[in-house]
MMTF fields as JSON, N, C-alpha, C and O atoms, coordinates in Angstrom:
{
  "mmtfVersion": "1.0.0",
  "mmtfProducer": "UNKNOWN",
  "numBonds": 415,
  "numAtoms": 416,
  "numGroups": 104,
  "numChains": 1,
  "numModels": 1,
  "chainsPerModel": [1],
  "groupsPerChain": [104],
  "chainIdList": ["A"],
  "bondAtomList": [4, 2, 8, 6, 12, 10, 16, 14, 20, 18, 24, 22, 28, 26, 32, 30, 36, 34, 40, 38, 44, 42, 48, 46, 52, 50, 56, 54, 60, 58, 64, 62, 68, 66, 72, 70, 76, 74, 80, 78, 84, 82, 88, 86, 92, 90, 96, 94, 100, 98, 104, 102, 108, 106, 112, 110, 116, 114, 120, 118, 124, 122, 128, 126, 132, 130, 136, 134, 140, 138, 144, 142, 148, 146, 152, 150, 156, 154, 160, 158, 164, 162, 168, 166, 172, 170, 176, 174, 180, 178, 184, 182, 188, 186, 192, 190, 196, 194, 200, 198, 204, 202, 208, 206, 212, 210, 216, 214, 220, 218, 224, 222, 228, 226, 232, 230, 236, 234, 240, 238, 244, 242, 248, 246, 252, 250, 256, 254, 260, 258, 264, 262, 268, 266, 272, 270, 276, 274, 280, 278, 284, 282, 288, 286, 292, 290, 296, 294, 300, 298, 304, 302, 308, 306, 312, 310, 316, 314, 320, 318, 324, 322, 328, 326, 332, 330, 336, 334, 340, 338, 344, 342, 348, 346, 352, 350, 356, 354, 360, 358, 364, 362, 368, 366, 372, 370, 376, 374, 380, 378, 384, 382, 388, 386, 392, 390, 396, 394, 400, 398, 404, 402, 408, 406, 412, 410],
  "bondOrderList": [1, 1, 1, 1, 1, 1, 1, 1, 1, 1, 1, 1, 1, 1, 1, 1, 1, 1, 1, 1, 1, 1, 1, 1, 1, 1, 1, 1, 1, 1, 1, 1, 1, 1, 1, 1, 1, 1, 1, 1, 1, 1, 1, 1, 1, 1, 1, 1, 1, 1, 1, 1, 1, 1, 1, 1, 1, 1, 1, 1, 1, 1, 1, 1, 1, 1, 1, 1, 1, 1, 1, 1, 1, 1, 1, 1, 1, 1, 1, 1, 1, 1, 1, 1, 1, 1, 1, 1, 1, 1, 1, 1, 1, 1, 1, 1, 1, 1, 1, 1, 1, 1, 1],
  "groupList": [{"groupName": "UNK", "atomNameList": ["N", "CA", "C", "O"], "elementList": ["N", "C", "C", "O"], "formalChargeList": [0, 0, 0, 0], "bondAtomList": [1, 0, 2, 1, 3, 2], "bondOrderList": [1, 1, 2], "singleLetterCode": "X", "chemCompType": "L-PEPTIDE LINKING"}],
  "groupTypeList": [0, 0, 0, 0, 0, 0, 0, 0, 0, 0, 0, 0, 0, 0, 0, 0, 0, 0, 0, 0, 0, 0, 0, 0, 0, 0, 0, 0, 0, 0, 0, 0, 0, 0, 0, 0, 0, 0, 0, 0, 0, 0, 0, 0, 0, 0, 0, 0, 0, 0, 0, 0, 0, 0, 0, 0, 0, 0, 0, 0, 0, 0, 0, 0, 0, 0, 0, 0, 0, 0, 0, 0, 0, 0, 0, 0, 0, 0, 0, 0, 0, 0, 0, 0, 0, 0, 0, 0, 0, 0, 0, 0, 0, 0, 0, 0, 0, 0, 0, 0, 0, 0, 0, 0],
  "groupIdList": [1, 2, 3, 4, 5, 6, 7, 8, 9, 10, 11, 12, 13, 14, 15, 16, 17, 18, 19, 20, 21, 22, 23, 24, 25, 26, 27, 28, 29, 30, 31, 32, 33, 34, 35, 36, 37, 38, 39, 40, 41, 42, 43, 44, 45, 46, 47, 48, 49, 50, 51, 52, 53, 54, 55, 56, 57, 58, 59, 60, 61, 62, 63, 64, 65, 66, 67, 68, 69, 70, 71, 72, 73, 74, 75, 76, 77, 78, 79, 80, 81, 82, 83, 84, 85, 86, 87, 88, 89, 90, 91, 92, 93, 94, 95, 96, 97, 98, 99, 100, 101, 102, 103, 104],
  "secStructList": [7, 6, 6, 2, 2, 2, 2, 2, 2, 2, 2, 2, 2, 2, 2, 2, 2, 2, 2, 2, 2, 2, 2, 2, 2, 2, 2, 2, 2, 2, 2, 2, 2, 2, 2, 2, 6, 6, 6, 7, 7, 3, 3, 3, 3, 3, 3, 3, 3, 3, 3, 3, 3, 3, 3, 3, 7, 6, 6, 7, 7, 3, 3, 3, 3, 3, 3, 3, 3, 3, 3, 3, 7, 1, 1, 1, 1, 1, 7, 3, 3, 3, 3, 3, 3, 3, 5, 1, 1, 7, 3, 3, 3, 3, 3, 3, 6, 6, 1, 7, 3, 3, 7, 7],
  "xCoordList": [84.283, 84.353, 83.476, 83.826, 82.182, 81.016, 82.024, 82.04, 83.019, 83.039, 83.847, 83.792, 84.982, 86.27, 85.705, 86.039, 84.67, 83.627, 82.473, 81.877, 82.518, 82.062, 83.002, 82.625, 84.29, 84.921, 85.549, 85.734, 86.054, 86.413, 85.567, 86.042, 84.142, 83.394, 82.793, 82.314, 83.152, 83.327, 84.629, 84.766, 85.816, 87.021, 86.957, 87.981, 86.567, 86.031, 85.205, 85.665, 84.197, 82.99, 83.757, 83.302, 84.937, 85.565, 86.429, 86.568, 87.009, 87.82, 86.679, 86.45, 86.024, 85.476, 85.047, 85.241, 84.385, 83.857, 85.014, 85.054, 85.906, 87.454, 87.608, 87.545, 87.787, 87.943, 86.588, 86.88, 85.204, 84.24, 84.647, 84.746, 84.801, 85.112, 86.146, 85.811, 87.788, 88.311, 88.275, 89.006, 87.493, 86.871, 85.982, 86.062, 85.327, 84.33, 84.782, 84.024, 85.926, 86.506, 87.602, 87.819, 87.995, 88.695, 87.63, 87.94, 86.505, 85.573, 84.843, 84.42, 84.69, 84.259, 85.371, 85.182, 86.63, 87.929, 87.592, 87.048, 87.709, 88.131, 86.631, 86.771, 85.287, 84.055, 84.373, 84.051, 84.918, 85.166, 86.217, 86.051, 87.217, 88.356, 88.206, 88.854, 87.4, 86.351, 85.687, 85.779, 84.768, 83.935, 84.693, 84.414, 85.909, 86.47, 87.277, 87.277, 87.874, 88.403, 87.518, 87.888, 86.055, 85.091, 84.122, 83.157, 84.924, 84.1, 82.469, 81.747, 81.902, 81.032, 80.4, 80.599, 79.884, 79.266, 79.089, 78.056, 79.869, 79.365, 78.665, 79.105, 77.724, 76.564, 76.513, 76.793, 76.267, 75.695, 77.195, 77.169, 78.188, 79.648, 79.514, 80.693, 78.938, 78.759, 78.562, 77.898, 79.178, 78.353, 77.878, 78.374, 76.97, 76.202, 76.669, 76.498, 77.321, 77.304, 76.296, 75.259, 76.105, 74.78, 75.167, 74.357, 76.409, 76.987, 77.943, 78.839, 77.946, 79.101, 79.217, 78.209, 81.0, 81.085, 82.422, 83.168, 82.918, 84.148, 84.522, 83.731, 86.043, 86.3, 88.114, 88.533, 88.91, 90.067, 91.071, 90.527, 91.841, 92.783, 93.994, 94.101, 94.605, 96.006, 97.002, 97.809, 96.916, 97.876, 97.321, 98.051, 95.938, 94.86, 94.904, 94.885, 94.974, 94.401, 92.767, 92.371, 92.041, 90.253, 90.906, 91.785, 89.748, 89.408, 87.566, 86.569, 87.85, 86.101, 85.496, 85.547, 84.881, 84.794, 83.333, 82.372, 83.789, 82.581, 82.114, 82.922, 80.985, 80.88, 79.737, 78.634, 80.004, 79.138, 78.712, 79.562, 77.596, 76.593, 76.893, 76.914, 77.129, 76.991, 76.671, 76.797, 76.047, 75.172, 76.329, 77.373, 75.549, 76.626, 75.556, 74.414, 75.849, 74.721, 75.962, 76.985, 75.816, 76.298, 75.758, 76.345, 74.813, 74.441, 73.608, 73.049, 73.845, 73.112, 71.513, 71.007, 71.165, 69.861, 69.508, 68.694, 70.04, 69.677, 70.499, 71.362, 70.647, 70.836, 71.33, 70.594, 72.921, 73.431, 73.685, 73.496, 74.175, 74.316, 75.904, 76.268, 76.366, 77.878, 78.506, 78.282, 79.392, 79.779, 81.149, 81.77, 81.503, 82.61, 82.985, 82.318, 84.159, 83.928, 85.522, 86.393, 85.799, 86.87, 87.057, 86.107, 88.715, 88.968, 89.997, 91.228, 89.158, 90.128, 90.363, 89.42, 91.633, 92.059, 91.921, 92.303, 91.57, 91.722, 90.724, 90.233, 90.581, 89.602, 89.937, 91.106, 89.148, 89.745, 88.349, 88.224, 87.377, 86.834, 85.534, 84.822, 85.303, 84.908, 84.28, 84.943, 82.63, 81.986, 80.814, 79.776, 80.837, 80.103, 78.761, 79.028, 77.383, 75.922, 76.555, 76.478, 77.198, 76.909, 78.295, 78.596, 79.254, 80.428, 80.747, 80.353, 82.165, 82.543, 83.107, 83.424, 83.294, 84.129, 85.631, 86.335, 85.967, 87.484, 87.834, 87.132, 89.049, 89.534, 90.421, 91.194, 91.01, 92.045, 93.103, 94.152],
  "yCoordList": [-0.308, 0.109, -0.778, -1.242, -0.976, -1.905, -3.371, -3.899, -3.869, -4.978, -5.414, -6.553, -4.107, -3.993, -4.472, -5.401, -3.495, -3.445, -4.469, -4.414, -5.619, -6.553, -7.611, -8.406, -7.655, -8.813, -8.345, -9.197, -6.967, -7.12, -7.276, -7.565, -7.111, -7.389, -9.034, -9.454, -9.437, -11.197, -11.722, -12.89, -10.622, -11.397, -10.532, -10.915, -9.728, -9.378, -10.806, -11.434, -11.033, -11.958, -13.424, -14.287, -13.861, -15.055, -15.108, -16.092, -13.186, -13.345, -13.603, -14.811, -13.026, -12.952, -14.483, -14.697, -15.55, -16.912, -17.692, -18.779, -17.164, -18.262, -18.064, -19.151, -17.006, -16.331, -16.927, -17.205, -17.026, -17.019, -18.798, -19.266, -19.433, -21.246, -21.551, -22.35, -20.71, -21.074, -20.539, -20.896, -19.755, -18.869, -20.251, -20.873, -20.51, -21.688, -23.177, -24.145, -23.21, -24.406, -24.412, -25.207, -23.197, -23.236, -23.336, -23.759, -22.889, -22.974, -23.981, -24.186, -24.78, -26.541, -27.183, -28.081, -26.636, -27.641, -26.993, -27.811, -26.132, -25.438, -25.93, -26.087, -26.195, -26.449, -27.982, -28.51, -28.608, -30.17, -30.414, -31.529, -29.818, -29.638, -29.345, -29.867, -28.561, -28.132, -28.859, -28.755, -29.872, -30.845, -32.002, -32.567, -32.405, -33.32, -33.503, -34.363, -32.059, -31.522, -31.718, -31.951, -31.48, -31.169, -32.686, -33.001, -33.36, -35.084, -34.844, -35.39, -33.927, -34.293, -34.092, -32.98, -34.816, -35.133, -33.911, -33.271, -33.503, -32.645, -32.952, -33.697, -32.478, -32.777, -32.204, -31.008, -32.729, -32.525, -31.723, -30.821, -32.152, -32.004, -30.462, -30.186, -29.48, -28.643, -26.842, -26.647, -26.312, -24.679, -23.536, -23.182, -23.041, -21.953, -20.603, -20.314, -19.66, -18.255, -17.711, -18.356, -16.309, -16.313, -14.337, -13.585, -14.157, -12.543, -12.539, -13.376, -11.436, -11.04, -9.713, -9.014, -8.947, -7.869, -7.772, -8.73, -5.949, -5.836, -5.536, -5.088, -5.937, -5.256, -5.101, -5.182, -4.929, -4.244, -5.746, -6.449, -5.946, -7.037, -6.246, -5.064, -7.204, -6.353, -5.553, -4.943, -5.565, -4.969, -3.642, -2.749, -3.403, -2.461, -2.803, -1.851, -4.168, -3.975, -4.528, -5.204, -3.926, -4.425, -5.937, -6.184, -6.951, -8.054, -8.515, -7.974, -9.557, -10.0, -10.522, -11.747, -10.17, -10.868, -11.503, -11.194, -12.527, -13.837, -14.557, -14.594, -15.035, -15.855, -16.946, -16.543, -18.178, -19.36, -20.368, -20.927, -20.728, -21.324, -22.851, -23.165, -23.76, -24.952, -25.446, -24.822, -27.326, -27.657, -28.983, -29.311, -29.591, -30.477, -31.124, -30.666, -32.132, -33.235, -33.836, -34.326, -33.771, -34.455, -35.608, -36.347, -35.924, -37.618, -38.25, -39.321, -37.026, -37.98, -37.479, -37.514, -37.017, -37.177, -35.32, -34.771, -34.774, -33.294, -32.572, -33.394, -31.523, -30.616, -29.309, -28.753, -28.629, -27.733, -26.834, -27.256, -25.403, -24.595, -23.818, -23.222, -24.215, -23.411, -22.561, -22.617, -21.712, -20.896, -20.402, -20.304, -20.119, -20.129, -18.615, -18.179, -17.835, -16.524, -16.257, -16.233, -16.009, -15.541, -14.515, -13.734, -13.937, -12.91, -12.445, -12.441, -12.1, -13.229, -14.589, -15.38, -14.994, -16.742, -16.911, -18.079, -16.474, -16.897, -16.793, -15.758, -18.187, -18.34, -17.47, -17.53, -16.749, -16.106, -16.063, -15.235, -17.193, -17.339, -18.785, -18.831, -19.57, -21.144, -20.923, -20.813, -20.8, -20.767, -22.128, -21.948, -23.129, -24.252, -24.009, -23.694, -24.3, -23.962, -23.834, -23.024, -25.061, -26.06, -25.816, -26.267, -25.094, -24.776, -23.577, -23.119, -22.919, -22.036, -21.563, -22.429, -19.97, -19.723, -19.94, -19.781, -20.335, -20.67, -19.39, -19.144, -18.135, -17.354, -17.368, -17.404, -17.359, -18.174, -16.626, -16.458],
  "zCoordList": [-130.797, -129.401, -128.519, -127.435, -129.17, -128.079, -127.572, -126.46, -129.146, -128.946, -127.926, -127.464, -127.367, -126.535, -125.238, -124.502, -125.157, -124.024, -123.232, -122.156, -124.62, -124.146, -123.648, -122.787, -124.187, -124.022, -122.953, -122.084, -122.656, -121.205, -120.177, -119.078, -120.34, -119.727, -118.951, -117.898, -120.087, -120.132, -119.64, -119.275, -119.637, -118.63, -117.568, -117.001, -116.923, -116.011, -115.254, -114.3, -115.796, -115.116, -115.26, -114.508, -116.182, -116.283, -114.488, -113.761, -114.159, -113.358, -112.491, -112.441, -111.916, -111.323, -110.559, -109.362, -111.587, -111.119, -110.998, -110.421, -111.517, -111.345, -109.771, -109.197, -108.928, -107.937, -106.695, -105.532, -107.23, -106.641, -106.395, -105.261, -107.351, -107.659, -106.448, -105.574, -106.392, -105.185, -103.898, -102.973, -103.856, -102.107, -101.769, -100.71, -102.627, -102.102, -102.237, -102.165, -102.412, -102.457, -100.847, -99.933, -101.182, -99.545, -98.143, -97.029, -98.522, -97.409, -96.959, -95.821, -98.225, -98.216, -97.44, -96.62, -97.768, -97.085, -95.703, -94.961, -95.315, -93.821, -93.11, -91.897, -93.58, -93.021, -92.805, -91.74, -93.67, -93.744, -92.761, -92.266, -92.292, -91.444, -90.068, -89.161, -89.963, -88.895, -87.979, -86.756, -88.829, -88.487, -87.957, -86.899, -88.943, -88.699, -86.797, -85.916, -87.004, -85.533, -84.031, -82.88, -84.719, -83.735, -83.569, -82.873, -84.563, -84.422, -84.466, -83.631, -85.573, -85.914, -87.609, -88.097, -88.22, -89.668, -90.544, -90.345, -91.423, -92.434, -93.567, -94.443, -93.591, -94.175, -95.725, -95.808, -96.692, -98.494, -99.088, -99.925, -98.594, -98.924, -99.178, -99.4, -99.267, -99.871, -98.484, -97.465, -98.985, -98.373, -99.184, -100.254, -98.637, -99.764, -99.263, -98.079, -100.206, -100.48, -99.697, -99.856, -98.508, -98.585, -97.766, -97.225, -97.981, -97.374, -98.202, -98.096, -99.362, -100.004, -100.024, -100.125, -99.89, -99.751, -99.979, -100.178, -99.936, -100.477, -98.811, -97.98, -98.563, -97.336, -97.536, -98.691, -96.645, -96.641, -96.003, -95.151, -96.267, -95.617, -94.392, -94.066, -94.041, -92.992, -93.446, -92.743, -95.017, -96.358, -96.568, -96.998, -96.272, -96.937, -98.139, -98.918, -98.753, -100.442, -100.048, -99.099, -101.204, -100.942, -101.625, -102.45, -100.613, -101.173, -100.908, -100.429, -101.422, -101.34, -100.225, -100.339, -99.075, -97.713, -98.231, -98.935, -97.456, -98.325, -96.881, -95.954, -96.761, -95.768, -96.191, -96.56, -96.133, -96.406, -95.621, -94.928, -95.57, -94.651, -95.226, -96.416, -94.043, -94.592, -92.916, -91.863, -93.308, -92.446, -92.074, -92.636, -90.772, -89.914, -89.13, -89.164, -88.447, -87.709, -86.557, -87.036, -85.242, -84.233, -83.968, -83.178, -84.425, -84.241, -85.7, -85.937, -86.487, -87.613, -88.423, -89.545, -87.023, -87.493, -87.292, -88.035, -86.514, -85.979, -87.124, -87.433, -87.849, -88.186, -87.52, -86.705, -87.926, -87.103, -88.235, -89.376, -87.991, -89.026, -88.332, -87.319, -89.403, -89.455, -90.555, -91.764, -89.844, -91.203, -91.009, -89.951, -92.15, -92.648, -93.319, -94.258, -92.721, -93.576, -93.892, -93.022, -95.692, -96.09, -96.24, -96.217, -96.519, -97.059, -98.217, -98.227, -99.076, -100.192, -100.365, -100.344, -100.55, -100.591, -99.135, -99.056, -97.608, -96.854, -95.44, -94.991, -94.886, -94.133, -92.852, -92.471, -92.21, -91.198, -90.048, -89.146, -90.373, -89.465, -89.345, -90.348, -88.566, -88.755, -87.616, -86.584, -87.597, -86.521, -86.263, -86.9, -85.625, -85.503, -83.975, -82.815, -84.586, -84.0, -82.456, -81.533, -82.707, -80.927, -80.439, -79.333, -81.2, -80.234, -80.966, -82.038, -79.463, -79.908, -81.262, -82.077, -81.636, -83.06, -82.933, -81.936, -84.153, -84.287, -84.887, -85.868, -84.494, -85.479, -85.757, -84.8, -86.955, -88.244, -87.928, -88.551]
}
């Protein structure tokens, strides 16, 4: 019985980072897409996780509302903070320091 319990436990946590791997892969694209639109530098290719939660979609099925912080520079040298928030597979919101929010 323990052992049932562990291994679904382990494809549980397999689903889980498979899921966590492309939320944050769509948010690197849509932050990178973003920047590109707004003609200015995205910075350490990368955005960090930093609000996770369960919330409801337009279907009412629960999905994972995620929102990730990643950084941007308009001339290079200054530092801006933008973010990016999914729901589920999908971005539904791209907010940049120095300009308005985009909603998806």
């Amino acid at each position: 019985m323990t052992e049932w319990l562990i291994l679904i436990g382990i494809g549980l946590g397999a689903l889980y980072w498979q899921a966590a791997a492309r939320a944050k892969e769509v948010a690197v694209a849509a932050a990178r897409r973003e920047c590109k639109l707004c003609d200015v530098q995205f910075l350490d290719s990368t955005a960090a996780l930093c609000k996770l939660s369960m919330s409801r979609d337009s279907n009412d099925n629960w999905r994972a509302w995620r929102e990730y912080r990643f950084e941007y520079a308009t001339d290079g040298e200054v530092r801006y903070e933008g973010r990016v928030t999914t729901l589920g597979p999908r971005v539904i919101r791209v907010a940049l320091e120095t300009f308005n929010p985009v909603i998806h």
